[in-house]
C-alpha positions as CSV (number, residue, x, y, z in Angstrom):
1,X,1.3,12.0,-23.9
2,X,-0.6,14.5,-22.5
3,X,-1.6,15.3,-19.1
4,X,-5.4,15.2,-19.9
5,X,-4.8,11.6,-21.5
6,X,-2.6,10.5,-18.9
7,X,-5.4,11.5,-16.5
8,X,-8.0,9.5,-18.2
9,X,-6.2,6.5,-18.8
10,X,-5.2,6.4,-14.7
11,X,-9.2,7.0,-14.0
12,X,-9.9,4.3,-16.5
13,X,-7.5,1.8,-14.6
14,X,-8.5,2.7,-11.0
15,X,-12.4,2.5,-11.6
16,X,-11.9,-0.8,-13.6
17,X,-9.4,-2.1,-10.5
18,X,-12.1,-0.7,-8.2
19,X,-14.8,-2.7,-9.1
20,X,-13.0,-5.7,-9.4
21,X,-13.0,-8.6,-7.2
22,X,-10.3,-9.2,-5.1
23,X,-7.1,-10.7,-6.4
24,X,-7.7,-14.6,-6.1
25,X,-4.9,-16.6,-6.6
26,X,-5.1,-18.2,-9.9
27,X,-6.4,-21.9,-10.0
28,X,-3.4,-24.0,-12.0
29,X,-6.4,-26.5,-12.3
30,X,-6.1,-28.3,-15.7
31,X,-9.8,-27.0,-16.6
32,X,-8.9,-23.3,-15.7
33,X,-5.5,-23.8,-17.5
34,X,-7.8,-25.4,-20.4
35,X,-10.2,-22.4,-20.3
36,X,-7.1,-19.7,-20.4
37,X,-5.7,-21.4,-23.3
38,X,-9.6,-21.0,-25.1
39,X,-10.0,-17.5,-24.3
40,X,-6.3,-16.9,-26.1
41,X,-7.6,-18.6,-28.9
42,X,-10.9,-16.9,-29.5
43,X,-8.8,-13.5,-29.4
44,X,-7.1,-15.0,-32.3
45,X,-9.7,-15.6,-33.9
46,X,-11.3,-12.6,-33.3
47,X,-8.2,-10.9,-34.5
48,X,-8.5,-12.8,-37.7
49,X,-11.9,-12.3,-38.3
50,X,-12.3,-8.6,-37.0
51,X,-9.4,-7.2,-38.7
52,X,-8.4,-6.9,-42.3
53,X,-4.7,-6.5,-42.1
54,X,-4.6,-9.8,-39.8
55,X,-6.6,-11.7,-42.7
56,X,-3.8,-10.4,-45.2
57,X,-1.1,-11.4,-42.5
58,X,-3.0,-15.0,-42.6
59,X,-2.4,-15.5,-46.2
60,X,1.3,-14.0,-45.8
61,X,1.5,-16.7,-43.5
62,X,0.0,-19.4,-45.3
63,X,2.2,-18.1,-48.3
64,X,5.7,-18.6,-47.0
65,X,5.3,-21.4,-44.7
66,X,4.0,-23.0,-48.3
67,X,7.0,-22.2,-50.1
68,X,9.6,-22.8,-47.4
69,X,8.5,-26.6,-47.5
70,X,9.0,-26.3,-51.1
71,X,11.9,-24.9,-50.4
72,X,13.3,-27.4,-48.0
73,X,14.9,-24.6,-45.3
74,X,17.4,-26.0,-42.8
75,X,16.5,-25.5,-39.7
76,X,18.4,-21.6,-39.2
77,X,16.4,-20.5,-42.1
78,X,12.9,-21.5,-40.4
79,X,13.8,-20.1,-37.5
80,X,14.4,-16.5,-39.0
81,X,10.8,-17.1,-40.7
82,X,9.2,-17.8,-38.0
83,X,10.7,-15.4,-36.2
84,X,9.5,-12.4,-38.0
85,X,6.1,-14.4,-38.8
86,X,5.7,-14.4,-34.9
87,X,6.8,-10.6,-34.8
88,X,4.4,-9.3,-37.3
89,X,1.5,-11.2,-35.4
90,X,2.9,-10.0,-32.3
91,X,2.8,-6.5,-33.6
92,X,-0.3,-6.8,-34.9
93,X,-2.2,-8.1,-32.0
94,X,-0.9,-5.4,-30.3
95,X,-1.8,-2.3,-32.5
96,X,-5.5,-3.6,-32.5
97,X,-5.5,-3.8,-28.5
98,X,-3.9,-0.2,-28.6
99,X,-6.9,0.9,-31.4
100,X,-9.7,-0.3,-29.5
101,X,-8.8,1.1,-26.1
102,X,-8.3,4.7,-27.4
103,X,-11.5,3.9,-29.3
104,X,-13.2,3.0,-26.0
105,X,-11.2,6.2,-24.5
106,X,-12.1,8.7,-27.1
107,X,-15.9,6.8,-27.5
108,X,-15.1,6.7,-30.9
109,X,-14.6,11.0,-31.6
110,X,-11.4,12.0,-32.9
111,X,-8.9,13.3,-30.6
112,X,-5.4,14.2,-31.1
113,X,-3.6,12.7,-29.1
114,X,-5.2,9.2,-29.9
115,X,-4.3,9.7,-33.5
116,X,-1.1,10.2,-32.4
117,X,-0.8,6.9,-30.2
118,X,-3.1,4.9,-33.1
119,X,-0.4,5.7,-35.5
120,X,3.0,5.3,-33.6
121,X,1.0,1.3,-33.0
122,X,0.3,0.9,-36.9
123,X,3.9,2.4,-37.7
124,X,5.3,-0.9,-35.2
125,X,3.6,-3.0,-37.3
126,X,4.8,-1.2,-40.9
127,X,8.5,-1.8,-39.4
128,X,8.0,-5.2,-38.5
129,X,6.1,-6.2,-41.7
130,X,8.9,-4.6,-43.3
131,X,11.9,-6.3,-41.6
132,X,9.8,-9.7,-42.0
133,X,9.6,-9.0,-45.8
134,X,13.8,-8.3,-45.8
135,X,14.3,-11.5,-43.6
136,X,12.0,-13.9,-46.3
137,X,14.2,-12.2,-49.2
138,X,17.0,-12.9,-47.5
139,X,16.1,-16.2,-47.1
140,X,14.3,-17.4,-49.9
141,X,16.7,-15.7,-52.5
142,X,20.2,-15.2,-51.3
């Protein structure tokens, strides 16, 4: 990464932690709990709806969780799928949080160094989509 990048990544952090409030311990209040686990789910439904490869990861989903109960996979088997299911989201999730900050960075011009970051991300999600697609072979047909 480059030293410029580097640079504006650390001025990004310290003006963001600047204007922050101070560190307040966290409230294990069952509504704040309650409202932690809402904002996780609008990010995944954000996710969903914002991004095209997480819709096509949806109906992956939907797929092979269909045909394993047609399937009737012991328990080992399901745990392999879900597994790399859980991987590929993971992944996923990931490379669009990486995307939008160097969009936010790079205010939406091309740069370098960005593409360079942008694509190592989406290449973390090819090799997981890929091992996922080898695990539900291996699974569903030996």
């Amino acid at each position: 990464m480059g030293l410029k990048l580097k640079a504006a990544i650390y001025t990004v952090v310290s003006l963001n932690n600047s204007r922050m409030k101070p560190q307040q311990k966290k409230s294990m209040h069952v509504i704040s709990r309650a409202q932690s686990f809402w904002y996780a789910v609008s990010g995944l439904v954000q996710l969903i709806v914002l991004e095209p490869n997480a819709r096509i990861h949806t109906v992956a989903t939907i797929a092979v969780v269909t045909a394993g109960f047609f399937r009737h996979l012991d328990p080992g088997k399901w745990m392999a799928i879900l597994i790399a299911i859980g991987i590929v989201w993971i992944t996923e999730a990931l490379n669009t949080c990486i995307e939008k900050l160097c969009n936010i960075w790079c205010k939406n011009e091309w740069h370098p160094e960005v593409k360079v970051i942008k694509d190592i991300a989406a290449g973390a999600v090819l090799i997981s989509a890929i091992i996922s697609i080898i695990i539900g072979v291996i699974v569903f047909f030996f």
